[in-house]
LOKOLSE-727087 format. One record per atom (N, C-alpha, C): residue number from 1; residue in one letter; atom name; z, x, y. Coordinates in pm, whole numbers, plus 50000, padded with zeros to 5 digits. Layout:
BEGIN
R   n res atom     z     x     y
R NUM   A   CA     Z     X     Y
...
! end
This chain:
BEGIN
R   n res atom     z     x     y
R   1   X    N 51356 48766 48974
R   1   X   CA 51308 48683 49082
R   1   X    C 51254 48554 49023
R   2   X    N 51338 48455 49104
R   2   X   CA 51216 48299 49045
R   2   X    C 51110 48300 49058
R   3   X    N 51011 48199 49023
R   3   X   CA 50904 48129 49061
R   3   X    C 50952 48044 49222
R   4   X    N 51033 47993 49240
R   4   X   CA 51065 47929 49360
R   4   X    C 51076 48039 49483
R   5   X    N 51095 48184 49428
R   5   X   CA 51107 48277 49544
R   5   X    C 50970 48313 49562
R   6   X    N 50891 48356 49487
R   6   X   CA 50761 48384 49455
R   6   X    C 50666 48345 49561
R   7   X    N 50675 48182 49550
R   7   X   CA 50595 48124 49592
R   7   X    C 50634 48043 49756
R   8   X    N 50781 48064 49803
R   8   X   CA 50804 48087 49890
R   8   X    C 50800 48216 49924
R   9   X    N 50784 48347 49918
R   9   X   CA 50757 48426 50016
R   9   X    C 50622 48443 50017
R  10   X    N 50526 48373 49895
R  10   X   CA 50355 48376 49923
R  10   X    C 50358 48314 50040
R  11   X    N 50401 48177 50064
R  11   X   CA 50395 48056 50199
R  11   X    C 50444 48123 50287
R  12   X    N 50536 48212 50282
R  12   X   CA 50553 48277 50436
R  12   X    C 50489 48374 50500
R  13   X    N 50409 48454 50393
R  13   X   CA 50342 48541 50384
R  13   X    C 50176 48518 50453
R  14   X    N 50137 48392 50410
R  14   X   CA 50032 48312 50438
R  14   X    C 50051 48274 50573
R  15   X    N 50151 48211 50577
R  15   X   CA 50189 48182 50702
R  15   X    C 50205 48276 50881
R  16   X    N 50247 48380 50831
R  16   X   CA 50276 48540 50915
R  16   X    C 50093 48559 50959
R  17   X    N 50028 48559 50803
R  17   X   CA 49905 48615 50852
R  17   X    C 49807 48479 50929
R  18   X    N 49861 48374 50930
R  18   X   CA 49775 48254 51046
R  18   X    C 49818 48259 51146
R  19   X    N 49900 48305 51163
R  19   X   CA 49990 48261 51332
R  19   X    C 49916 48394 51397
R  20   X    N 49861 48509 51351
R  20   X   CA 49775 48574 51491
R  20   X    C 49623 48477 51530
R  21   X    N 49545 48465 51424
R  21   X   CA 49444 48338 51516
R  21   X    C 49505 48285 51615
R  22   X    N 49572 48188 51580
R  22   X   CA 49620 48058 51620
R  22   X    C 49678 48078 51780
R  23   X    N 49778 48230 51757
R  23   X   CA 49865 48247 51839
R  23   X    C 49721 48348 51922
R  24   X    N 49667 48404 51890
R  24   X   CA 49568 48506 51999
R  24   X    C 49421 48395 52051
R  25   X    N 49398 48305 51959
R  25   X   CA 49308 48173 51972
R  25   X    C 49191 48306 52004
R  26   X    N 49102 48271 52145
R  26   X   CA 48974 48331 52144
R  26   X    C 48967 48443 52266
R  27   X    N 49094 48471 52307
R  27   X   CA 49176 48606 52400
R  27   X    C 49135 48661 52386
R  28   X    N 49026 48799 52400
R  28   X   CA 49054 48939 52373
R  28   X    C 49184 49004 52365
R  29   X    N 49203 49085 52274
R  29   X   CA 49302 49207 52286
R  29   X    C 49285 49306 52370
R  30   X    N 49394 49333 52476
R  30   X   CA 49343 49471 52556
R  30   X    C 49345 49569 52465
R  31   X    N 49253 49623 52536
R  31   X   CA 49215 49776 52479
R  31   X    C 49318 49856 52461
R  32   X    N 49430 49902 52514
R  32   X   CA 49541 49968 52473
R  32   X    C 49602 49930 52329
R  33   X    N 49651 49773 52331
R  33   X   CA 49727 49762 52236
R  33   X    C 49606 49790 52095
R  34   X    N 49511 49719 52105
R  34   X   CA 49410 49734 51985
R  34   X    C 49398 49921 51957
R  35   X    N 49417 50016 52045
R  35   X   CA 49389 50118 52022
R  35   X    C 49538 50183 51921
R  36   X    N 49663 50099 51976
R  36   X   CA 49779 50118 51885
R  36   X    C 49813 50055 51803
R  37   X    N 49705 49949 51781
R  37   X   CA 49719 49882 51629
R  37   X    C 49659 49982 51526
R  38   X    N 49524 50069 51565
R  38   X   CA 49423 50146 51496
R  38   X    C 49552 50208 51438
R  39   X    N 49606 50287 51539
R  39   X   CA 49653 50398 51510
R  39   X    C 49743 50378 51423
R  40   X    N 49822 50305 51419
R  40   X   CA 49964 50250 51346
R  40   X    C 49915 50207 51204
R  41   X    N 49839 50131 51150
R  41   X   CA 49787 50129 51021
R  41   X    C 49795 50202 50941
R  42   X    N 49740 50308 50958
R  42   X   CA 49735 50382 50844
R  42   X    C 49844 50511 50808
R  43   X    N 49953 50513 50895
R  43   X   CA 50099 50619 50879
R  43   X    C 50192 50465 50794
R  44   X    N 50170 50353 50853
R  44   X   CA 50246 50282 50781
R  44   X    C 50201 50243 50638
R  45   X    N 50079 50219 50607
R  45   X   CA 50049 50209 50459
R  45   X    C 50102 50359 50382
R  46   X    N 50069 50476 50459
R  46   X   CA 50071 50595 50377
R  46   X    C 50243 50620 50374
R  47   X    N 50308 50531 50474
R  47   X   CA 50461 50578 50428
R  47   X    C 50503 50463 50300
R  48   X    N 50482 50340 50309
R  48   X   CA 50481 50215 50234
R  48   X    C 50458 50324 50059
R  49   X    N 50340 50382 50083
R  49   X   CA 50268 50443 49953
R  49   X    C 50405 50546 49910
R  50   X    N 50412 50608 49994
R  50   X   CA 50538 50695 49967
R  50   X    C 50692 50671 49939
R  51   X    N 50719 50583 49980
R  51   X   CA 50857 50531 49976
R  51   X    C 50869 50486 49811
R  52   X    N 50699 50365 49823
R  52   X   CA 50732 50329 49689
R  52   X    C 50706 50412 49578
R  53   X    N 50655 50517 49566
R  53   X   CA 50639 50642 49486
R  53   X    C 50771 50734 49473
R  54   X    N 50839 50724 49586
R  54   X   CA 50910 50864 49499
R  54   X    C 51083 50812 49567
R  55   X    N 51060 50696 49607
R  55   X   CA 51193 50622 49632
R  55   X    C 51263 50556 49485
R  56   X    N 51396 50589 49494
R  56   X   CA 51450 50487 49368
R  56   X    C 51630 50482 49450
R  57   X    N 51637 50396 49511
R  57   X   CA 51770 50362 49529
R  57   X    C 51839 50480 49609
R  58   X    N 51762 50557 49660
R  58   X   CA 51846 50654 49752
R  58   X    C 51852 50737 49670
R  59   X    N 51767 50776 49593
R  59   X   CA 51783 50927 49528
R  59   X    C 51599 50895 49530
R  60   X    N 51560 51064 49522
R  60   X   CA 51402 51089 49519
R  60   X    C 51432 51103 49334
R  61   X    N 51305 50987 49325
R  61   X   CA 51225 51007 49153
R  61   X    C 51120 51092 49195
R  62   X    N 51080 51171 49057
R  62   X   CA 50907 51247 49040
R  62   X    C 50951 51166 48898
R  63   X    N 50803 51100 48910
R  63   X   CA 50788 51032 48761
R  63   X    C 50665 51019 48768
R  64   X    N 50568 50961 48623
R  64   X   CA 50441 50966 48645
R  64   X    C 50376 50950 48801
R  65   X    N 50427 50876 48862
R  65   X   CA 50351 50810 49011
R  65   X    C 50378 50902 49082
R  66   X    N 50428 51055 49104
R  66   X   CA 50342 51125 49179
R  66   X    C 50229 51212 49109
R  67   X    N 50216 51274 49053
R  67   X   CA 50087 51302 48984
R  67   X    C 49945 51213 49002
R  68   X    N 50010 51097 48983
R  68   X   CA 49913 50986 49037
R  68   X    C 49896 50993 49105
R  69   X    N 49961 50974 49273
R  69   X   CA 49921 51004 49356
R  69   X    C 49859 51097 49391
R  70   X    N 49888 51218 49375
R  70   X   CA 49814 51347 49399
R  70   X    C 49683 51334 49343
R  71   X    N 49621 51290 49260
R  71   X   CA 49539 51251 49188
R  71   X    C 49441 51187 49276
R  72   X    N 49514 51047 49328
R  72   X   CA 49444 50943 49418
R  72   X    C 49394 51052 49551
R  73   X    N 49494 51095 49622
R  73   X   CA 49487 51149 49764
R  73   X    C 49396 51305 49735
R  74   X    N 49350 51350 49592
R  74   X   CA 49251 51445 49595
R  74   X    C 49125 51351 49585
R  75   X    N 49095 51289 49527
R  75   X   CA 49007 51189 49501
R  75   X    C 48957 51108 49649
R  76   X    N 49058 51056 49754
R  76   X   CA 49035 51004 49838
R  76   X    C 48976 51132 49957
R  77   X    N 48991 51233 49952
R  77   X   CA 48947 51348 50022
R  77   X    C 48846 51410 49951
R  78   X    N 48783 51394 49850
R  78   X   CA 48634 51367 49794
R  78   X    C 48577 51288 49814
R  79   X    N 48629 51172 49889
R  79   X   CA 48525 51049 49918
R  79   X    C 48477 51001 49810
R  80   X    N 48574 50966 49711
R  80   X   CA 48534 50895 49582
R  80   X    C 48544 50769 49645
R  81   X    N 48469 50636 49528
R  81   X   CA 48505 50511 49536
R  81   X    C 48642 50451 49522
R  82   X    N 48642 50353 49566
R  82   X   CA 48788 50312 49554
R  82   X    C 48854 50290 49458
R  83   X    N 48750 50212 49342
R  83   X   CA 48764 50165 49194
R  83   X    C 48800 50293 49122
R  84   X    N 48696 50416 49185
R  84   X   CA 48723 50527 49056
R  84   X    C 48871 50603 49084
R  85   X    N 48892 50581 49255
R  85   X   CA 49011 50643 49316
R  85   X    C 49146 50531 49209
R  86   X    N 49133 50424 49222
R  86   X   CA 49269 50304 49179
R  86   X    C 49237 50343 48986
R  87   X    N 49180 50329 48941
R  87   X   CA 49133 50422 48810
R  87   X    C 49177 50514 48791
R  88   X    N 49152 50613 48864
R  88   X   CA 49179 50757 48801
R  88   X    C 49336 50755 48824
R  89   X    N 49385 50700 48901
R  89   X   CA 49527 50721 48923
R  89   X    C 49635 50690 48825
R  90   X    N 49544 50509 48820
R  90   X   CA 49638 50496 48718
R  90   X    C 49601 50530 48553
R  91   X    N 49548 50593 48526
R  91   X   CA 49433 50653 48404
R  91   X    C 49573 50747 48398
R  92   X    N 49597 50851 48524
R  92   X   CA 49662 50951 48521
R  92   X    C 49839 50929 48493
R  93   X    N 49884 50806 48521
R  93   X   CA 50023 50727 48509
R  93   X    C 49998 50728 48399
R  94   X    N 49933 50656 48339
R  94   X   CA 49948 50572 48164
R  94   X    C 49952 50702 48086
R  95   X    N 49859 50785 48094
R  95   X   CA 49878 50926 47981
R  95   X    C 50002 50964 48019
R  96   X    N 50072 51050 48133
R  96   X   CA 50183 51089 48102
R  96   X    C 50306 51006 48082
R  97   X    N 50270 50852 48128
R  97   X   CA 50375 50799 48020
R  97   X    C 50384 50798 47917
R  98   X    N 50258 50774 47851
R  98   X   CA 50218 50769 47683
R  98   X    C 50293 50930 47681
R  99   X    N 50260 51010 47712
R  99   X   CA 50285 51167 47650
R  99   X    C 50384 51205 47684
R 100   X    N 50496 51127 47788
R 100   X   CA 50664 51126 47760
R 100   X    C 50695 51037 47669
R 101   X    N 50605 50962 47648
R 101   X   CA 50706 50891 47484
R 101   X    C 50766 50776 47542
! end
């Protein structure tokens, strides 16, 4: 990937996230849709998390990054911090890469 792609999809990216101000200005959101924004958040980060974990081109990888994960998502159901949760995970990636060689 260039630098010229880079930094055009930062500007569009930037861009995507100004146009709700701008475009909602000082509106309330009805209560319905705000109740299906709640909801929708967090199945789409946790599929995002998944895809990029154990997706590789249309075949399922297990490579260090699920262990990691499992790691993170026991950790996040202890109500650890976030730092020690993004830490321990990848603490847990780097050794079994190091220890596959």
């Amino acid at each position: 990937m260039t630098w010229s792609a880079v930094l055009g999809l930062g500007a569009a990216a930037y861009a995507l996230k100004a146009v709700g101000p701008v475009v909602i200005g000082r509106r309330p959101v009805r209560p319905d849709l705000a109740r299906v924004l709640e909801l929708v958040a967090v199945p789409l980060l946790a599929a995002l998390v998944l895809v990029q974990t154990f997706g590789g081109g249309g075949r399922l990888v297990l490579d260090a990054r699920a262990p990691a994960l499992c790691v993170a998502a026991l950790l996040v159901w202890r109500r650890a911090p976030f730092l020690v949760v993004v830490l321990a995970a990848a603490g847990t990636a780097a050794l079994l890469r190091a220890a596959a060689g």
